[in-house]
C-alpha positions as semicolon CSV with decimal commas, in nm:
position;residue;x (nm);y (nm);z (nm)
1;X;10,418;8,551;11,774
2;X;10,306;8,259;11,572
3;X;10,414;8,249;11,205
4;X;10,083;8,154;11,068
5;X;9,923;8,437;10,904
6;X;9,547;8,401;11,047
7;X;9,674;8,361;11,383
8;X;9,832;8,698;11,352
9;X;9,529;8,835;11,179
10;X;9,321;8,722;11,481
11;X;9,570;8,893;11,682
12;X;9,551;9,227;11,510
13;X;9,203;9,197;11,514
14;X;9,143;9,204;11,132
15;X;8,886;8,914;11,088
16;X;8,518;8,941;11,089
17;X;8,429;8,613;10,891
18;X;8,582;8,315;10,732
19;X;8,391;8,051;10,493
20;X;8,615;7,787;10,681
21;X;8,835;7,916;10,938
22;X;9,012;7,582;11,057
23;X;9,114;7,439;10,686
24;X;9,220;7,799;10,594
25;X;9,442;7,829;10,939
26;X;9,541;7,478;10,799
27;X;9,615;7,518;10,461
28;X;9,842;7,866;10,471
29;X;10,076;7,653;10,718
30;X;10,172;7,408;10,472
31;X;10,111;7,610;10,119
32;X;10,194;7,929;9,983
33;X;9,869;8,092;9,814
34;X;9,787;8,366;9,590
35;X;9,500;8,548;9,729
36;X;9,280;8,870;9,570
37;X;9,093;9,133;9,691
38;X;8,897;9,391;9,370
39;X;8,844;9,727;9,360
40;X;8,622;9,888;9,105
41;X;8,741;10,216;8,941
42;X;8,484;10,462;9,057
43;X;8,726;10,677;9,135
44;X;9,110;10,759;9,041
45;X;9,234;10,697;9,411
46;X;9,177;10,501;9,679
47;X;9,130;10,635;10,052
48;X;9,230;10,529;10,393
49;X;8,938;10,291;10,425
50;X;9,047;10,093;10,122
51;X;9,395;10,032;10,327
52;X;9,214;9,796;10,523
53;X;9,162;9,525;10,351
54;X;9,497;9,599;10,153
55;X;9,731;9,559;10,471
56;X;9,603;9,227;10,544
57;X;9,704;9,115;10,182
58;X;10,013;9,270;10,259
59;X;10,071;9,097;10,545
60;X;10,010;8,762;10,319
61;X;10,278;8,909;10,075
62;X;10,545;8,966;10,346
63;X;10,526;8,616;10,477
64;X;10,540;8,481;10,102
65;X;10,212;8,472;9,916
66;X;10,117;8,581;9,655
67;X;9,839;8,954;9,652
68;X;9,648;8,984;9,306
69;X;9,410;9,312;9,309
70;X;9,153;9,316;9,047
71;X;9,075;9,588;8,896
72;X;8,701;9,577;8,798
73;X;8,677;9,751;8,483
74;X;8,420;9,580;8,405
75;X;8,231;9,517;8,746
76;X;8,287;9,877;8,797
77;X;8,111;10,014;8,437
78;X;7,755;9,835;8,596
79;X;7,805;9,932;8,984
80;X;7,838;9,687;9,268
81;X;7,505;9,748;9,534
82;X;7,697;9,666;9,809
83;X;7,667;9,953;10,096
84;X;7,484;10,171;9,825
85;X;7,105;10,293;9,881
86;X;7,052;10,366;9,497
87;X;7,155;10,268;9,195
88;X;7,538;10,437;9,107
89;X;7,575;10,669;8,799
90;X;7,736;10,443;8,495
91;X;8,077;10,650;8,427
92;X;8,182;10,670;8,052
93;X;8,455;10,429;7,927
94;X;8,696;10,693;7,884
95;X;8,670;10,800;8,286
96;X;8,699;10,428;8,382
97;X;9,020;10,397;8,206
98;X;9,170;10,684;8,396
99;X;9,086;10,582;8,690
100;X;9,212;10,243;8,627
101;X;9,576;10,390;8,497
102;X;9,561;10,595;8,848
103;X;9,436;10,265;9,064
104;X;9,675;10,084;8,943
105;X;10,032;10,290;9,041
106;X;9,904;10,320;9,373
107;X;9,912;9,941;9,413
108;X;10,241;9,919;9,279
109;X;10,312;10,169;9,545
110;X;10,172;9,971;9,815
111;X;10,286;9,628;9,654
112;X;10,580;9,680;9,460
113;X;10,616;9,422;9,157
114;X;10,758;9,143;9,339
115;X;10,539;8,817;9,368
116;X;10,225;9,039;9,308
117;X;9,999;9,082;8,996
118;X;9,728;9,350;8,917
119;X;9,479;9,243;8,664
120;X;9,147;9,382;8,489
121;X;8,798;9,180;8,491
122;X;8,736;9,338;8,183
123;X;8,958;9,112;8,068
124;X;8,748;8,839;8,085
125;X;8,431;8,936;8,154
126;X;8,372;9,160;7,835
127;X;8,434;8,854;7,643
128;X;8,115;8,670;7,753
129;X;7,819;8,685;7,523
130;X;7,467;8,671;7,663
131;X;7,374;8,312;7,606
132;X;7,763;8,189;7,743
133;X;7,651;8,383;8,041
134;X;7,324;8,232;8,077
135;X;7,398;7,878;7,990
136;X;7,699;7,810;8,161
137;X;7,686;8,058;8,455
138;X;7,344;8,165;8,572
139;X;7,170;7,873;8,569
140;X;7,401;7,774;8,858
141;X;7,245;8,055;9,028
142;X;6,900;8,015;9,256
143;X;6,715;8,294;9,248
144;X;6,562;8,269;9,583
145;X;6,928;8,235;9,719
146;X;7,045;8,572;9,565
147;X;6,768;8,770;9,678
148;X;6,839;8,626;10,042
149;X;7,179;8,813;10,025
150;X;7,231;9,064;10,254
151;X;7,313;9,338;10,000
152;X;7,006;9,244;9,770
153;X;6,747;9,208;10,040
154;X;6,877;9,576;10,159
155;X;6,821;9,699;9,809
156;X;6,409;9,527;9,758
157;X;6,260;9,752;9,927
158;X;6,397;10,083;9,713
159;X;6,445;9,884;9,402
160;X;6,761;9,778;9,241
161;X;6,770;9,705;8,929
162;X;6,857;9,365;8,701
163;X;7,194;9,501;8,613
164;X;7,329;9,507;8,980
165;X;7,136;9,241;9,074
166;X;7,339;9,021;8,857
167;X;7,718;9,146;9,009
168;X;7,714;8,857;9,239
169;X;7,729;8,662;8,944
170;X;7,953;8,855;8,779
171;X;8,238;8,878;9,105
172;X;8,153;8,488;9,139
173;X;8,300;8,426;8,744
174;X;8,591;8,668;8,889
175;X;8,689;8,461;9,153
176;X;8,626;8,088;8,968
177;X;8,884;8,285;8,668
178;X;9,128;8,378;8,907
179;X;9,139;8,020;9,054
180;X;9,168;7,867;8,697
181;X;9,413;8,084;8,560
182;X;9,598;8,287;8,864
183;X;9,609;7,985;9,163
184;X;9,402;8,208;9,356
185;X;9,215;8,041;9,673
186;X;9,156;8,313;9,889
187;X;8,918;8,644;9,834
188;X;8,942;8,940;10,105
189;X;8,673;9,199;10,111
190;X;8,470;9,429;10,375
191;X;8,174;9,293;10,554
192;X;7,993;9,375;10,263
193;X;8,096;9,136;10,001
194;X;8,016;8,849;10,203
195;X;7,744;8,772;9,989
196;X;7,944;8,808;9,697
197;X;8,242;8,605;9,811
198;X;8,040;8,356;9,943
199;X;7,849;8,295;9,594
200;X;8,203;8,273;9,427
201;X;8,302;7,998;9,631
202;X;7,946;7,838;9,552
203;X;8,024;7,819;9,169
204;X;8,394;7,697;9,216
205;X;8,248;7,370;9,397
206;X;7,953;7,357;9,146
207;X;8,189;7,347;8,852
208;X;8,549;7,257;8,986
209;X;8,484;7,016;9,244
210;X;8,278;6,987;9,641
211;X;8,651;6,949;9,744
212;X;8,851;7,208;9,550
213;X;9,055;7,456;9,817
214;X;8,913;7,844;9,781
215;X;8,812;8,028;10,110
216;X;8,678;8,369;10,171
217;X;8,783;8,588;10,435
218;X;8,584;8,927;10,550
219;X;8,737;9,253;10,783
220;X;8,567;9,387;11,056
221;X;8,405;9,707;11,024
222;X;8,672;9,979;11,174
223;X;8,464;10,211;11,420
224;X;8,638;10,499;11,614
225;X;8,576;10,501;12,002
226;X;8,298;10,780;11,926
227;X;8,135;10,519;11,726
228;X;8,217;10,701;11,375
229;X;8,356;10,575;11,108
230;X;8,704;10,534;11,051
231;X;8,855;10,750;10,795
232;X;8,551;10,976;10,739
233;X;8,632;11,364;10,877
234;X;8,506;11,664;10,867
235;X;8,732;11,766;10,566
236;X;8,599;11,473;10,394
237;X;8,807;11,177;10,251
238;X;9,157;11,098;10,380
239;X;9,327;10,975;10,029
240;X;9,644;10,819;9,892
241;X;9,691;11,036;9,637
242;X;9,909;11,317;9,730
243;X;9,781;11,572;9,511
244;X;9,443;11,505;9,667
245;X;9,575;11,469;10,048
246;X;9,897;11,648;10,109
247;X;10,177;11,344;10,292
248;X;10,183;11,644;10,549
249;X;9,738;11,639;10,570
250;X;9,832;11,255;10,591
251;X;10,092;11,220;10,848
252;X;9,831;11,457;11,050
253;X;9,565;11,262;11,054
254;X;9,715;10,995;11,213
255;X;9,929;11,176;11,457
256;X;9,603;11,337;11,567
257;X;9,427;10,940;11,633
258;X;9,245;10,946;11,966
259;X;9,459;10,774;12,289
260;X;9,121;10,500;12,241
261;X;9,199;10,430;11,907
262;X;9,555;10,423;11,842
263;X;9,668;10,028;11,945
264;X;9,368;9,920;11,730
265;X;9,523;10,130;11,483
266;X;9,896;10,019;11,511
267;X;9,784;9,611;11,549
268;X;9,616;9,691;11,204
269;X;9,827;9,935;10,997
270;X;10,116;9,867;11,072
271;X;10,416;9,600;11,116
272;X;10,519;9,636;11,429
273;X;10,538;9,292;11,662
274;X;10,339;9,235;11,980
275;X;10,645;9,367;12,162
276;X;10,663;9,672;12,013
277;X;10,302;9,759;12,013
278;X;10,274;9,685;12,371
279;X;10,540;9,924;12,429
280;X;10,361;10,142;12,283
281;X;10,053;10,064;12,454
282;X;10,273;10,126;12,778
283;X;10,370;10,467;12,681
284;X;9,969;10,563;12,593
285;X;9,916;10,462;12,964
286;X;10,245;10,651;13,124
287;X;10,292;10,945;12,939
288;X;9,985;11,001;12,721
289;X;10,058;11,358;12,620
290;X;10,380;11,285;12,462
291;X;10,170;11,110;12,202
292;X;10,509;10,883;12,133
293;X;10,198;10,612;12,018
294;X;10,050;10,815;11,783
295;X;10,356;10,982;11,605
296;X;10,407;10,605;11,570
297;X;10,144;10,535;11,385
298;X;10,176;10,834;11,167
299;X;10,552;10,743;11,091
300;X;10,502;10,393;10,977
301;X;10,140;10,480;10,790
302;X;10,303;10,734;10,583
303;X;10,631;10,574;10,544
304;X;10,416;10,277;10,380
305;X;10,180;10,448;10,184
306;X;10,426;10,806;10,066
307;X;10,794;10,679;10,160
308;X;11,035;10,759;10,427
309;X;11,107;11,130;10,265
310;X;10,779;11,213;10,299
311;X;10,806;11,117;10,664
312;X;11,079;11,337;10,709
313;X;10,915;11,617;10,545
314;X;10,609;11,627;10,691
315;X;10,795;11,589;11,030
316;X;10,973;11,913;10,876
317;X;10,685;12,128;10,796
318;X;10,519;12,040;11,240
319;X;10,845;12,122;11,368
320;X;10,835;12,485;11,162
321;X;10,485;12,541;11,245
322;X;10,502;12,528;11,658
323;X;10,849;12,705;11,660
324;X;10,671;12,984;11,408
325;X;11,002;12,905;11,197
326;X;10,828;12,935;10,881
327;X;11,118;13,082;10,655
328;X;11,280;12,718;10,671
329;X;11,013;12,578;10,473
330;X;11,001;12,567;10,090
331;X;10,715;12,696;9,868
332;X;10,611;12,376;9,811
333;X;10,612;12,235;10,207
334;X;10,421;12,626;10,274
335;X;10,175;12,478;10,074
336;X;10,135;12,162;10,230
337;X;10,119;12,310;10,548
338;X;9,838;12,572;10,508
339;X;9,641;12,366;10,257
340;X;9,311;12,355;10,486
341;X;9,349;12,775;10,601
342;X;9,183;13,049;10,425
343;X;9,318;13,144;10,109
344;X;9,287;13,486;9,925
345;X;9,513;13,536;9,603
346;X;9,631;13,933;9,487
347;X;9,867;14,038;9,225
348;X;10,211;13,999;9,350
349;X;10,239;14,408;9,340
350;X;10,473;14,572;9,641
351;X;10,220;14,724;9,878
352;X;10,208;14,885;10,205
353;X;10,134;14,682;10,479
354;X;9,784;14,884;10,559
355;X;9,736;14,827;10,159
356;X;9,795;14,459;10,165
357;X;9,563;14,409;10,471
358;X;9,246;14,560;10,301
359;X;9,221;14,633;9,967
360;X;9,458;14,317;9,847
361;X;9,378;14,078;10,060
362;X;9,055;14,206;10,247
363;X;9,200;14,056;10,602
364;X;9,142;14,306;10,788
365;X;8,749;14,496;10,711
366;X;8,880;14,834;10,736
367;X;9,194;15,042;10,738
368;X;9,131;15,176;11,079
369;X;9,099;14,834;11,196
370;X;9,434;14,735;10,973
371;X;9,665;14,996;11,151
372;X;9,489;14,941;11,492
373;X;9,623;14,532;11,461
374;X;9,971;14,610;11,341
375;X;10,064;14,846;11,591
376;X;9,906;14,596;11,867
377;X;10,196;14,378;11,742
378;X;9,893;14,161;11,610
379;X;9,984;14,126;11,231
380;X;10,265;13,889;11,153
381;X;10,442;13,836;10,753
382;X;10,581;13,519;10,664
383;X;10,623;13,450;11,048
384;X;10,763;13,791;11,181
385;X;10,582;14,029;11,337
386;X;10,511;14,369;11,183
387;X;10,420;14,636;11,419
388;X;10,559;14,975;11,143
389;X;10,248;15,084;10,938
390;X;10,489;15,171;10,680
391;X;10,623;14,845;10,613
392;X;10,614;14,698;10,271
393;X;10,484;14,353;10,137
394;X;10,727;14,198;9,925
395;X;10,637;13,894;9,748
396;X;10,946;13,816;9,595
397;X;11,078;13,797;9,974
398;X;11,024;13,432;10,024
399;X;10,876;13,085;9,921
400;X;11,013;13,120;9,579
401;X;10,745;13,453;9,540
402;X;10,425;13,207;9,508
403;X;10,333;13,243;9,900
404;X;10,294;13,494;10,170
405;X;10,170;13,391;10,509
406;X;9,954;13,627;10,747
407;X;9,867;13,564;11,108
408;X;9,636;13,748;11,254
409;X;9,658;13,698;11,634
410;X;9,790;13,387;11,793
411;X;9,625;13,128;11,526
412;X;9,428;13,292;11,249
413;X;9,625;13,217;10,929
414;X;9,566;13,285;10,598
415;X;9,703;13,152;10,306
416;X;9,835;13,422;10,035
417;X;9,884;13,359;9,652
418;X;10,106;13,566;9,472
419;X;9,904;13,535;9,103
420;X;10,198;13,645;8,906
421;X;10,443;13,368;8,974
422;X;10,183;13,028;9,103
């Protein structure tokens, strides 16, 4: 494969639009950029759908350029329009610095410190007084221009309002800063920010020159083969931080990608050559219920985003769960593992098994129906099947005494806290 960086792109399928796609193919074969993508603090962690435009700035770092993120602590107290049918809620000052501390260690996560940089509009943009704003900066602006914008004209017929009207502006003064005082020449974003990236590179030739060297580059919209979109599911969000996604909830996801989706997936999130993704793509054809593709992808996804233990761990925690071994897993990879089952929580008293069933737990609706399951061989502890009505639950017997695990049947889990020692 080529070494220049848009030819892979192209390759991977990662490019929806480019201000000037020959002089950028052009320029990053003779120069070494720094190029930014922003992300506004709404939130204290990013998802899987904010990976996308991350791993193509990763793939710029890898082959020697320079990534700066921007934090928009500023953008992000007014609320960017883009993709949004209303007007968002304005988060207090104290929330946005939270999520900023929290935005922030995940990039160092992604990016390490190396030839990368994470800075804060806020920086910057708080320092502007009204009539500096006006004078030097929105006069450049046409009116008639903005409104033509994709994300304003969505927004004219429900109203949107001056202040997020005006955060093309504001992401244009980003981008002409980051050029000034960072060397940066490229902006990444979604489909969405077109409009805004395009009006950034606007201003830098108003005020810096018709012939100064910035670009703008957009991502294609990922769609699954049933037309959804990636990274939504019916659990909700798929997100980077582990307290909020298990690694284990993480590594599943992607192990469970569709056979239609998973070379789109490996050309885009991950490193692996042509070579080895058409091996891959081999495998997918030959022996598609191996799934060798997709534990793949879930290997080098998590490896990237969680580190190669949590690989292994995760890995752990599937192999225990289809060989029903679950006394080889720790309290903490128990709860991993049964994160998205029912969940009761009881006292962490020694009780009957009968006992434990109904009035603890309330598993089973009645004791007749209790003893009727457990002598069927139906009722299993902690992955062993008890079939004596007088057996006792102990939960000091495993998982450090914070867990016990019921199965009821062949699949129905549930998820007990022991109150006393979580």
């Amino acid at each position: 494969m080529t070494k220049n960086i848009i030819d892979e792109l192209i390759w991977r399928d990662a490019i929806n639009q480019q201000t000037d796609a020959a002089g950028l193919r052009e320029y990053v074969n003779d120069h070494h950029i720094a190029l930014y993508c922003g992300v506004d603090p709404t939130g204290d962690s990013l998802h899987i759908g904010h990976l996308i435009p991350f791993m193509i700035l990763k793939r710029f770092q890898l082959l020697g350029h320079k990534p700066v993120i921007v934090i928009g602590g500023a953008t992000g107290s007014i609320g960017d329009p883009s993709g949004k049918k209303a007007e968002r809620v304005l988060q207090s000052k104290e929330q946005i610095e939270h999520n900023q501390a929290a935005l922030t260690q995940q990039m160092i996560n992604l990016f390490g410190t190396e030839n990368f940089e994470i800075v804060n509009n806020y920086d910057w943009l708080s320092r502007l007084d009204l009539l500096t704003f006006l004078r030097d900066y929105a006069k450049l602006f046409n009116v008639n221009t903005m409104l033509n914008k994709d994300v304003v004209a969505s927004r004219l017929k429900t109203g949107i309002s001056y202040t997020e009207f005006t955060y093309q502006i504001l992401q244009a003064i980003d981008f002409l800063t980051l050029y000034r005082e960072h060397n940066v020449q490229l902006q990444v974003g979604g489909g969405d920010q077109w409009g805004n990236i395009t009006a950034g590179i606007d201003l830098l030739h108003r005020v810096e020159g018709a012939d100064t060297k910035v670009f703008g580059l957009t991502i294609p919209l990922l769609l699954k083969a049933d037309g959804t979109k990636f990274g939504k599911t019916a659990g909700g969000a798929i997100w980077l931080d582990p307290k909020k996604t298990s690694p284990y909830e993480f590594y599943q996801f992607w192990l469970n990608t569709d056979d239609r989706d998973v070379i789109r997936y490996l050309k885009y999130f991950t490193f692996l050559d042509a070579t080895e993704i058409a091996d891959l793509e081999q495998q997918v054809q030959s022996a598609p219920e191996k799934r060798i593709a997709q534990k793949t992808l879930a290997q080098e996804v998590t490896r990237f985003v969680h580190g190669q233990a949590a690989v292994e761990q995760a890995e752990h925690i599937s192999e225990a769960l289809f060989a029903g071994d679950l006394l080889s897993l720790t309290a903490v990879e128990i709860e991993q593992g049964f994160s998205s089952v029912p969940t009761v929580t009881y006292d962490g008293a020694t009780l009957n098994l009968v006992e434990f069933l109904v009035d603890a737990t309330a598993i089973e609706p009645s004791r007749r129906q209790a003893r009727e399951d457990i002598q069927n061989g139906a009722i299993y502890i902690n992955g062993t099947r008890q079939s004596e009505l007088d057996y006792q639950v102990d939960p000091n017997a495993a998982f450090e005494g914070r867990f016990v695990i019921v199965r009821k049947g062949k699949k129905k889990y549930t998820l007990v806290r022991v109150a006393t020692n979580d």
